[in-house]
C-alpha positions in Angstrom: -15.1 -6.2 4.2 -13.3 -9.0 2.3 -9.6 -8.9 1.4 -8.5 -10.5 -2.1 -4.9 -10.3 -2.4 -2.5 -10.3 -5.8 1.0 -11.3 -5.6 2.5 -9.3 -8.8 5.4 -8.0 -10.7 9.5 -8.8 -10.5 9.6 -8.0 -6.9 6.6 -9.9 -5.9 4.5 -7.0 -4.5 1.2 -7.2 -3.0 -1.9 -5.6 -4.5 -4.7 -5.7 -2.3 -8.6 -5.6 -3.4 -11.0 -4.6 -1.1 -14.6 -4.9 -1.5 -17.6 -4.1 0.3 -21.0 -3.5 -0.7 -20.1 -4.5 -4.4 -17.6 -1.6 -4.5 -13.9 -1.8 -4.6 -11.0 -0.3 -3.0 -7.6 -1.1 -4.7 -4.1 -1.1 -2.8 -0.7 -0.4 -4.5 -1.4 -1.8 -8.0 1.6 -3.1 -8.9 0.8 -5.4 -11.9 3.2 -5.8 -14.5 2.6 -8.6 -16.8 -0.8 -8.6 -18.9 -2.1 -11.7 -16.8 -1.5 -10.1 -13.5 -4.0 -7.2 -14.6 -6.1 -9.4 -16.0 -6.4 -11.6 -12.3 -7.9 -8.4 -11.1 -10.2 -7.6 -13.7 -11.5 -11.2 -13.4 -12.2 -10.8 -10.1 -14.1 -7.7 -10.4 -16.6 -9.4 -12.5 -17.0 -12.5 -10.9 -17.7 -10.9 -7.4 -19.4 -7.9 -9.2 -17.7 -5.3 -7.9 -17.1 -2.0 -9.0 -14.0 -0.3 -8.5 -14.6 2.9 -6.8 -10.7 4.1 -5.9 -7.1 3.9 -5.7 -5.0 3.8 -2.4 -1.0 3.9 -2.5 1.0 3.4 0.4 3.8 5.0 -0.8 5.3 5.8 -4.7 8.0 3.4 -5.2 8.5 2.1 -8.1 7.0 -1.5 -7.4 3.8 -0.3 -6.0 2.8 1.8 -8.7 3.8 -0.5 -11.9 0.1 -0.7 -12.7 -1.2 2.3 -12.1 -1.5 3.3 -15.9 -2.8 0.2 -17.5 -6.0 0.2 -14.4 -6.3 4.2 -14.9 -6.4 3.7 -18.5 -9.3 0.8 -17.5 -11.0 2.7 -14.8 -11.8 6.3 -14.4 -11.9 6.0 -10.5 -9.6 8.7 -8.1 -6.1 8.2 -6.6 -5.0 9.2 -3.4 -1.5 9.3 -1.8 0.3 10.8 1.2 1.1 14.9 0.3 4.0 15.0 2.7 6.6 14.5 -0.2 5.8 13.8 -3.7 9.5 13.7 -4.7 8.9 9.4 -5.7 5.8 10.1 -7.4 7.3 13.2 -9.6 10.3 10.8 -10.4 8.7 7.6 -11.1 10.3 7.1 -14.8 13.4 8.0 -12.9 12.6 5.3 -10.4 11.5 3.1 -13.2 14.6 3.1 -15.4 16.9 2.9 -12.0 15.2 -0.7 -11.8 15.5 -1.4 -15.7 12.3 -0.8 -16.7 11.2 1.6 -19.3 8.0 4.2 -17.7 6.8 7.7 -18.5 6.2 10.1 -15.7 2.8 10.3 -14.6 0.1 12.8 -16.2 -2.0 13.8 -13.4 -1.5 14.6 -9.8 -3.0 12.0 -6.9 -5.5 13.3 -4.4 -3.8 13.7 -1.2 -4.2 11.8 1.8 -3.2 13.0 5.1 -2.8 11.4 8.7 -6.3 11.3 10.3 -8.8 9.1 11.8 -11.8 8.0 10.0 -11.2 9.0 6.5 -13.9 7.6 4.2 -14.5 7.1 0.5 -17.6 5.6 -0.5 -18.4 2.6 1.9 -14.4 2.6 3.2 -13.6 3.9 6.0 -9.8 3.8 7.8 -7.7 5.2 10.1 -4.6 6.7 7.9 -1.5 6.0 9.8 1.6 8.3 9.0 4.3 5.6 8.5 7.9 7.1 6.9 10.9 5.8 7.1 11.1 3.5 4.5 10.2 6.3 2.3 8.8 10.1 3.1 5.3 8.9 1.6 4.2 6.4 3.5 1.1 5.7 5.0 -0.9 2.5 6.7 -4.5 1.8 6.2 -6.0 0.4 9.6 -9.9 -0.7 10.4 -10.7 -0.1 13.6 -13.8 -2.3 13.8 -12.2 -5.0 11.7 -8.9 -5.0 13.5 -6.7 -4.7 10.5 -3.9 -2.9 9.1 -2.3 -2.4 5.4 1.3 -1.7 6.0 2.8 -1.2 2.6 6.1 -1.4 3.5 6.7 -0.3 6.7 6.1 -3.7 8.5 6.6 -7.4 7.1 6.7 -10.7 8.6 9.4 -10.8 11.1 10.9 -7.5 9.0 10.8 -4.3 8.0 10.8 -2.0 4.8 14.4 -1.4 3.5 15.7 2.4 4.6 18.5 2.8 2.1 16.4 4.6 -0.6 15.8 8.1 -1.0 15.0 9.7 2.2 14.7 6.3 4.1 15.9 6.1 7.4 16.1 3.5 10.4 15.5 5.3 12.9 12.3 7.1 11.4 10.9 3.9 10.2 11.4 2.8 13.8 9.2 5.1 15.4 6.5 5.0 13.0 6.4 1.5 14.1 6.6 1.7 17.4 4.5 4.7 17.7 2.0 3.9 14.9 1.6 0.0 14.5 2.9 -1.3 17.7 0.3 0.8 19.8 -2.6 -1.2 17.8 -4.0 -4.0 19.5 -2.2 -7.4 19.4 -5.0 -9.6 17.4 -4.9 -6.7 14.8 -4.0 -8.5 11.2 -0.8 -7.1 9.5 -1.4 -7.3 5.4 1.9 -6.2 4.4 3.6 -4.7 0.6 5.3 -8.1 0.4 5.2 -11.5 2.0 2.6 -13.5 4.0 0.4 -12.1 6.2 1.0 -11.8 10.0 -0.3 -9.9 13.2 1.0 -7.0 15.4 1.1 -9.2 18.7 3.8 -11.8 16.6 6.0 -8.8 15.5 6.3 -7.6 18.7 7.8 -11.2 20.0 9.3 -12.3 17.0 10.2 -8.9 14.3 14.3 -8.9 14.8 14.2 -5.6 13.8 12.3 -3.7 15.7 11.2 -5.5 19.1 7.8 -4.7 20.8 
């Protein structure tokens, strides 16, 4: 499993491409300028990979800027966290909140509920139930390649913000403790913004939330 990561959009977001066995598994696409898209498309073809589906984290606004423009590329599914779709039906609402101009979305994702081994195609993850930063979110952990996508929930010595709709501290707090904090140290966090970092530093060093 190899990791190509995409640093994208006014609030530098990370879009994550995962590949294995020539077939792709894309993060939070949250392109915005033409060139951004393009990175990814470029990278598809020189690795040839073909992309197979479409994981969010969670619906805000910054992590699902390019979701049209690589659903109007590539016919592939989309899956998201059914606890509350409240973001994802009011993501032109989101959009213009932020200043940017956005139609609501045409289709309905796939949901994507808290269990253990969930698989698409030659993917498979643990999906980690992760609110608290907002009622959506979920974390992708390998098991077998000791890593974790955190979306937002977790950054490098910080956490996701909890003064959005439905965030909360003390929610986002538990999910870490409960959800992240109990995998093992050496496990690599690849977080929704910022450099990459492990469970075992967060828990010495996160001010936030201490291990």
């Amino acid at each position: 499993m190899q990791i190509h990561s995409f640093t994208v959009g006014p609030f530098a977001e990370n879009t994550y491409l995962i590949t294995e066995n020539k077939k792709g598994l894309l993060i939070d696409p949250g392109f915005h300028e033409d060139h951004e898209f393009k990175a990814l498309r470029e990278k598809l073809s020189e690795t040839g990979v073909e992309l197979h589906a479409i994981v969010l984290t969670h619906a805000h606004v910054d992590h699902v800027l390019g979701l049209k423009v690589t659903k109007d590329h590539f016919d592939v599914p989309v899956y998201l966290n059914d606890s509350d779709y409240y973001l994802w039906n009011n993501y032109a609402s989101q959009a213009q909140m932020f200043g940017f101009k956005a139609k609501s979305f045409t289709f309905e994702p796939l949901p994507l509920k808290e269990q253990k081994g969930w698989s698409t195609g030659p993917f498979s993850f643990d999906i980690l139930y992760t609110p608290g930063h907002s009622p959506d979110h979920i974390s992708l952990y390998q098991p077998e390649e000791r890593v974790v996508i955190a979306g937002d929930a977790l950054f490098k010595q910080g956490i996701g913000r909890t003064d959005l709709y439905k965030g909360s501290f003390e929610r986002l707090e538990k999910s870490i403790r409960k959800e992240l904090y109990e995998l093992p140290d050496e496990t690599e966090v690849y977080p929704g913004h910022g450099p990459k970092t492990t469970i075992g530093y967060e828990k010495e060093n996160n001010p936030f939330v201490k291990g």
